[in-house]
N, C-alpha and C positions, 0 to 999 in steps of 0.2 A: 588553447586555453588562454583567456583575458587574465594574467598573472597582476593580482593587486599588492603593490608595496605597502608597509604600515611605514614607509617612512616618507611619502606621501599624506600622509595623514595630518594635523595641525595637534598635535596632542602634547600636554605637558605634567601630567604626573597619571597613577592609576590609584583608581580609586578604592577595586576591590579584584581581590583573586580567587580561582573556585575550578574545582574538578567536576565534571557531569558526564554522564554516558560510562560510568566505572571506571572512569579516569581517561579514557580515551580523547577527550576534550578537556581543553582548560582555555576557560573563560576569563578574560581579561576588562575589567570595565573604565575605560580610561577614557580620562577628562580632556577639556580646556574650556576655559571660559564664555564660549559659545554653541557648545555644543555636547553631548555624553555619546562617546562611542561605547557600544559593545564589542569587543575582538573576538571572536571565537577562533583557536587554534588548533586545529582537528590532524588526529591521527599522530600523536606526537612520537618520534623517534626517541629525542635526549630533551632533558627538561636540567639546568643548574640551576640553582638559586641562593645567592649571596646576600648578606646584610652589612652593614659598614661597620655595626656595633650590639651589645646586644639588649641596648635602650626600645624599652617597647612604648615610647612616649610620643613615638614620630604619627602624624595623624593619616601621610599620605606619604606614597613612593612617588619622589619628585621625580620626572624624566629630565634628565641633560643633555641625552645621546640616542638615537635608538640607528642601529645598522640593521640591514633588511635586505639577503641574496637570496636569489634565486639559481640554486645545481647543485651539483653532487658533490656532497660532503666527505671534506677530505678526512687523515688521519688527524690532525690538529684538532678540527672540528670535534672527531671522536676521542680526543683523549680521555675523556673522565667515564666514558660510556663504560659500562659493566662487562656487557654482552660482547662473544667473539660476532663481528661480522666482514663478510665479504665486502668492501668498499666498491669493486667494479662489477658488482650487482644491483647495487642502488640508484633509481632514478634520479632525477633532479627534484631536491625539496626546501622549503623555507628555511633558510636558516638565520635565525632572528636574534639579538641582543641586546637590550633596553637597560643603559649604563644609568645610574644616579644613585641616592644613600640604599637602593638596593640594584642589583645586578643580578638580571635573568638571563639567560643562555638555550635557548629553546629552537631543536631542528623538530621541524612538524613538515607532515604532506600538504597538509590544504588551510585557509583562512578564510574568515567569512567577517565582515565588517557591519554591523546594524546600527542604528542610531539607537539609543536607549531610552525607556518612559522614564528612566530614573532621572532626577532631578535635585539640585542639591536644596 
């Protein structure tokens, strides 16, 4: 499997977030000034989501940081998870973190990258 990093990617804030497939997918559509990627995040195990504050005036999620491994997710990884799970039963999956005035936390199976018609 050709494993793609998003932190290979040139991106610097997201634009818009969004559940599809009953939630099984979440849809990421992040910017930068030459390009709109769409991120698809499929098959998501753990999803956090943090804000800095609780001003709803910010127009976009700046990106400052974004980490991006590829294996099996440890216990740390899983602290906030809900569910009991067997950790040496799980393969290797993305486990991703995009730090800025908001902070997401998301181990998912698979990613898929498309350039987007959207345009600002």
């Amino acid at each position: 499997m050709n494993q793609q990093f998003i932190t290979q990617l040139p991106l610097t804030y997201v634009d818009s977030v969004q559940f599809e497939n009953i939630g099984t997918i979440f849809q990421l559509k992040l910017l930068n000034h030459e390009q709109n990627l769409l991120v698809l995040l499929k098959n998501i195990l753990h999803l956090n989501f943090s804000k800095d504050s609780l001003r709803s005036d910010d127009d976009f999620v700046n990106l400052i940081e974004i980490t991006h491994e590829y294996r099996i997710p440890n216990s740390h990884d899983l602290r906030n998870y809900t569910f009991y799970i067997d950790i040496n039963k799980l393969s290797p999956l993305n486990i991703i973190t995009l730090y800025g005035n908001t902070t997401m936390e998301i181990i998912c199976e698979e990613i898929e990258v498309k350039e987007s018609t959207f345009r600002n």
